[in-house]
N, C-alpha and C positions, 0 to 999 in steps of 0.2 A: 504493500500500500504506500501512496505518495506520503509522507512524513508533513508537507508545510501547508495540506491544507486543514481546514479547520472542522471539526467536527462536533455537534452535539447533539448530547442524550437527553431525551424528555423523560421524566420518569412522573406517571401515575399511581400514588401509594395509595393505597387501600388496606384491610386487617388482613396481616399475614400475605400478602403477595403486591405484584408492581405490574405494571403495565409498560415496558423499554420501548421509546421509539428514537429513531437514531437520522440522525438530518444532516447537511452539508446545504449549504450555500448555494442560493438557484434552484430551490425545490426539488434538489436530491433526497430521494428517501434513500439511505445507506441499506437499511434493516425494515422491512416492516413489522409494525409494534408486535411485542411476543410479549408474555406473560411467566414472571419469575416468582417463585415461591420466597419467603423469607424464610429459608431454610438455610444450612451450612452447603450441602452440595450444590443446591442451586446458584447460589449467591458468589462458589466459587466458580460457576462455569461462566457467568455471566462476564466476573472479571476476567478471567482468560478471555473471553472474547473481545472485552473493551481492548485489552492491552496490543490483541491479535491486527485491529484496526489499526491502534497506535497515531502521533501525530498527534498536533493540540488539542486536547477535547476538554471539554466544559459538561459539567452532569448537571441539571436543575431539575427538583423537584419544590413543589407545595408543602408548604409549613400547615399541616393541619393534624389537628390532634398531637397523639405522639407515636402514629404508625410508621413515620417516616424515621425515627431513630434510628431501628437496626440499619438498614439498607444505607443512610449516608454515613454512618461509624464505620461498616463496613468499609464503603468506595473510598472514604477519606483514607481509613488506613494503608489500606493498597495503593495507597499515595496519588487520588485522582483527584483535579479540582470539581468539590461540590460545593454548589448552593440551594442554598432552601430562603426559596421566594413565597412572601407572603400570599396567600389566598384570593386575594381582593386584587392584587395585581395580574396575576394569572387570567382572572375572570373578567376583568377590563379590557384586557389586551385584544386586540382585532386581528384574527388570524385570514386575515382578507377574503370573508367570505361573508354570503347573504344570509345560505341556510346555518338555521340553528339545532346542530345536530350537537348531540351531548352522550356519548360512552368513552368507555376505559381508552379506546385506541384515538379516538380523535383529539382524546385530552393529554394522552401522551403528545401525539404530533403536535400541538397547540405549545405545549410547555418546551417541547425540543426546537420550535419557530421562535419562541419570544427569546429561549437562549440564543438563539443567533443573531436578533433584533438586538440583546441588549449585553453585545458579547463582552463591552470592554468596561461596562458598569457593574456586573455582577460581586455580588459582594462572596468570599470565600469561608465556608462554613467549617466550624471550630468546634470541636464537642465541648461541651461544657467541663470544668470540673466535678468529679465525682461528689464530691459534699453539698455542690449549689445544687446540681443536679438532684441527688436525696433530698436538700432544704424545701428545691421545689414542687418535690411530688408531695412532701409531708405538709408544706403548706394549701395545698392544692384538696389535700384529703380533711384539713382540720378545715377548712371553708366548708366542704357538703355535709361533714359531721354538723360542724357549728346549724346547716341547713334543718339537717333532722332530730336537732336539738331544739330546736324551735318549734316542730313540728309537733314533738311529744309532750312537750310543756304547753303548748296552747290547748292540746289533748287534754293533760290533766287538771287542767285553769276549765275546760267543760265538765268535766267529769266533778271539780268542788263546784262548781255553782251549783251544783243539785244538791251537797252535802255540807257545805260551808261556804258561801258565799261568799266571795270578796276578799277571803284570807290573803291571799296571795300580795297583797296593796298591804297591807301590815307591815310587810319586813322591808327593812333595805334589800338590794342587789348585790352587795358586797359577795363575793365568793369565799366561800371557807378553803382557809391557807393550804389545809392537807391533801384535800381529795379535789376541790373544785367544785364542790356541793353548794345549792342556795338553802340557805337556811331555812325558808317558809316549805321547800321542797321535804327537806327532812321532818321538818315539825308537821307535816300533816300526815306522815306517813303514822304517824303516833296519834296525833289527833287529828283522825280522818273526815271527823261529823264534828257539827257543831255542838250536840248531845253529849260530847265528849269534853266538852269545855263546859257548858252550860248546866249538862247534870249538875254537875258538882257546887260549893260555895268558891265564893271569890278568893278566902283564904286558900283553901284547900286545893283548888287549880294553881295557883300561885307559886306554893311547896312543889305541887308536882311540875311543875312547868322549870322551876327553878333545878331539878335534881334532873331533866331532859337536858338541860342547856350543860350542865355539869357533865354530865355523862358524852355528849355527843361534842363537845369542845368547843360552845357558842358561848359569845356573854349574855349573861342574865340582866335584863331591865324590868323592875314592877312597874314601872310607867306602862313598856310593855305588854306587859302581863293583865294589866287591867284592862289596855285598851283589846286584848284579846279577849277578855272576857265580856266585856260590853256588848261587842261585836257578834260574839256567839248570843247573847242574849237576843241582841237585836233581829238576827237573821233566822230567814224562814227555809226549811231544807225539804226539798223536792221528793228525795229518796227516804226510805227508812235508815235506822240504823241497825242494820244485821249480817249477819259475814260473807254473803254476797256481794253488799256495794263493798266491805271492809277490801273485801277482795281483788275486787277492782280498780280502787285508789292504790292498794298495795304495790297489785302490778303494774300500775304507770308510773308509780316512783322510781319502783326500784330500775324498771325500762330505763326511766330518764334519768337516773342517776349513774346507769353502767356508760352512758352514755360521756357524762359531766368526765366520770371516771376515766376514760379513754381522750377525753380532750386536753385535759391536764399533761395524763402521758404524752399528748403529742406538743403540749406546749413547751415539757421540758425537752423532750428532741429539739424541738426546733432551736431553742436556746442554746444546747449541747453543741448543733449544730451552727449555728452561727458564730457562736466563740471562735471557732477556729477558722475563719473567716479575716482576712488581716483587713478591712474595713469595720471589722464589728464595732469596736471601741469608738470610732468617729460617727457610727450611724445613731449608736445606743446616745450620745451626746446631743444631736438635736434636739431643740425644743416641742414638744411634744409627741415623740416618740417612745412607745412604751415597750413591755416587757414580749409582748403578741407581735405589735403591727411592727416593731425593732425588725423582727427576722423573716416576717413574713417582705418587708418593706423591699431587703438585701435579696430573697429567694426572686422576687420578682423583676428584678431590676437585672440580676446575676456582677457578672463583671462591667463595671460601667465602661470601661474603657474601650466597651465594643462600639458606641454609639461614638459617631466625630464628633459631636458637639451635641452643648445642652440643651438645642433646640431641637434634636431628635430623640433624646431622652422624653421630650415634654412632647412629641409626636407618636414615641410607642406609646406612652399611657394615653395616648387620646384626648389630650386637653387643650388641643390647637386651634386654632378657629381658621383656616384656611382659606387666603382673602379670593371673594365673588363681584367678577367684573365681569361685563359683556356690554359691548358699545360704551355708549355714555351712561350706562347703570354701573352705580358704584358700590355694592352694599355696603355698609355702614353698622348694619347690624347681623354678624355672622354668628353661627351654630359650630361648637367644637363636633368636633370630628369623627370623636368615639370610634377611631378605626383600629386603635390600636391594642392593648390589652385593659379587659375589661377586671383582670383581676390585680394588677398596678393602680388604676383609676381608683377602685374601690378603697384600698389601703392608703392611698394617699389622701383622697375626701377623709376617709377618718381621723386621719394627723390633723388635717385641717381644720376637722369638727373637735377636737381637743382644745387644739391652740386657739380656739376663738371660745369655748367654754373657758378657759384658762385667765381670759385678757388681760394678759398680761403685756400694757403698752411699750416695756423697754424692745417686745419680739417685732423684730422687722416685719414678719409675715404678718403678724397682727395689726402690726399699725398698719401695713397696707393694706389689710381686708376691712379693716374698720373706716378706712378714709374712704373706700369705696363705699360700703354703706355707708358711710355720712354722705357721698354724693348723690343718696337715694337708688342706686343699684338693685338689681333684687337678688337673694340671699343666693341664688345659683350661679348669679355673674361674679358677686366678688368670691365665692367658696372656689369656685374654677378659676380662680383668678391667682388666688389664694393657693391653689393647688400646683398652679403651673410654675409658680415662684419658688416652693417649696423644691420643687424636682429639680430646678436651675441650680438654686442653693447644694440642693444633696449632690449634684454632679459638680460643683464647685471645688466642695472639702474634700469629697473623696477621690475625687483623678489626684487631686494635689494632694494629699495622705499616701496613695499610690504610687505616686510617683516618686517621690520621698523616699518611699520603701523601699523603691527599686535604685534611687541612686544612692543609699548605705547600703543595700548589698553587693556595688559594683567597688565601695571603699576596699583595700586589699588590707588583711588583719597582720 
């Protein structure tokens, strides 16, 4: 085969196989599209073949899900240029046709065209390290827990309005240190009916509520305790009291407490793994950044130094407003973009929603979301406003933290 012309591979990932189509310049189909399994033998005949072609070749496939990991770890190691191009790019791109035909082979050829369209701008795909990589899955999995952690609690917040009305509004939210239990969670599991508070005298709920809190490693408040008792009084309960509903509050606690239980352990991973993280210490230092959204913040961002600047930083989280002209139309009033990762966006609004609970005026970020609502704003312009500052900032300290790093390790000892 000629060595200096140029070659590229489209690749259609899907679970467990690919779809190869293989292009040259002037509507050369090298290969027509074949279908590879993610297996080891597969995967090695495939490279034998790329290598067999030989000559500059570029591999691109779609960044979607995380199907495409094995196959470009793979190509990468066998030392071939891969990129993995965003989704939305792919599906913009005009493969110079009218019909809108959509399967596995067409969408190979479609991603093996745009490699050639866009052959000297491709960006060169980098596995992750193995710890961000774990940081990201584990933060990825404490999100859809955190999901069905919601879901079981709204459950059991149905299930006391029949037997205790309203208990739930009683306690703080504070989490208990040990397990990551809500207090009101645990306390009804013990006093499941109102009957159970209410039977009794006020002293004598008191005692017992007080030797609960003792036992299960809550503080005890009689302020508390009476405003519990009041509240049983007051409330009217749907259900009886008998070991069938007992039954049923029992097991949506204890549901949603294996639940709190498992979220805990993953908050300490996530912590364990972040420490070792040499940005850890500069991220944990921002102003309001906490002990959660710290390592979720690091998992989602990875290695800053892959984005050229902080204005692509604040383009993957989606917080861009991307300026809309045509003719003499200027808009003036634009919509962020939300194109980029919706689970960066997320963690960042919440920093956000900290530091403006916080207001604390010496925080730059604060004072400028605050000048923005004083300039009558509405709460979503300056929180995004607010959020896109914050990401400018984080990619500020930490490339310069990094870099730092890297030139005392080039000091000879």
């Amino acid at each position: 085969m000629t060595n200096n012309i140029i070659t590229a591979v489209g690749i259609d990932v899907s679970k467990g196989k690919s779809m190869i189509a293989i292009r040259r310049p002037g509507g050369e189909v090298l290969r027509m599209p074949f279908e590879v399994k993610h297996n080891t033998t597969e995967l090695k005949s495939l490279i034998k073949l790329l290598k067999q072609i030989g000559g500059e070749m570029r591999i691109v496939m779609e960044h979607t899900g995380a199907y495409w990991y094995p196959i470009a770890r793979t190509l990468h190691e066998a030392g071939f240029f891969v990129s993995v191009v965003n989704a939305i790019l792919i599906h913009n791109f005009s493969d110079n046709s009218l019909r809108k035909v959509k399967t596995d082979k067409t969408d190979a050829l479609k991603i093996a065209n745009y490699a050639l369209a866009f052959w000297k701008t491709l960006c060169q795909y980098t596995p992750e390290e193995e710890t961000r990589l774990i940081l990201k899955t584990q933060s990825r999995l404490y999100e859809r827990t955190i999901d069905s952690s919601v879901v079981l609690r709204n459950g059991l917040i149905s299930l006391l309005d029949q037997t205790f009305p309203g208990i739930n509004k009683l306690f703080t939210t504070a989490y208990r240190n040990a397990s990551g239990h809500y207090k009101w969670v645990d306390f009804v599991r013990r006093f499941w009916h109102r009957d159970c508070v209410a039977g009794m005298s006020e002293h004598t709920f008191s005692e017992s509520y007080a030797k609960w809190c003792a036992h299960e490693g809550y503080q005890y408040s009689a302020v508390c305790a009476a405003r519990i008792y009041q509240a049983a009084k007051q409330t009217v309960a749907v259900f009886p009291k008998n070991d069938s509903v007992k039954a049923l509050i029992v097991q949506a606690v204890d549901t949603l407490n294996s639940v709190y239980d498992s979220l805990q352990v993953m908050r300490e991973e996530m912590q364990r793994l972040a420490e070792q993280l040499p940005e850890y210490e500069v991220v944990m230092e921002m102003y309001g950044v906490g002990a959660v959204t710290g390592p979720q913040l690091i998992a989602e961002i990875g290695d800053v130094r892959r984005f050229t600047n902080k204005a692509a930083l604040v383009a993957f989280a989606g917080v861009d407003a991307p300026p809309y002209q045509s003719g003499t139309f200027d808009s003036k009033s634009r919509h962020i973009s939300k194109r980029g990762s919706p689970h960066l966006r997320r963690i960042a609004f919440m920093i956000c929603s900290t530091i403006l609970q916080k207001s604390n005026l010496n925080n730059q970020i604060y004072a400028f979301m605050d000048k923005k609502r004083a300039e009558g704003k509405h709460f979503y312009v300056y929180m995004v406003a607010g959020t896109a500052k914050f990401l400018r900032i984080y990619y500020a300290r930490v490339v310069e933290h990094l870099n730092s790093l890297e030139l005392i390790s080039r000091i000879p000892t």
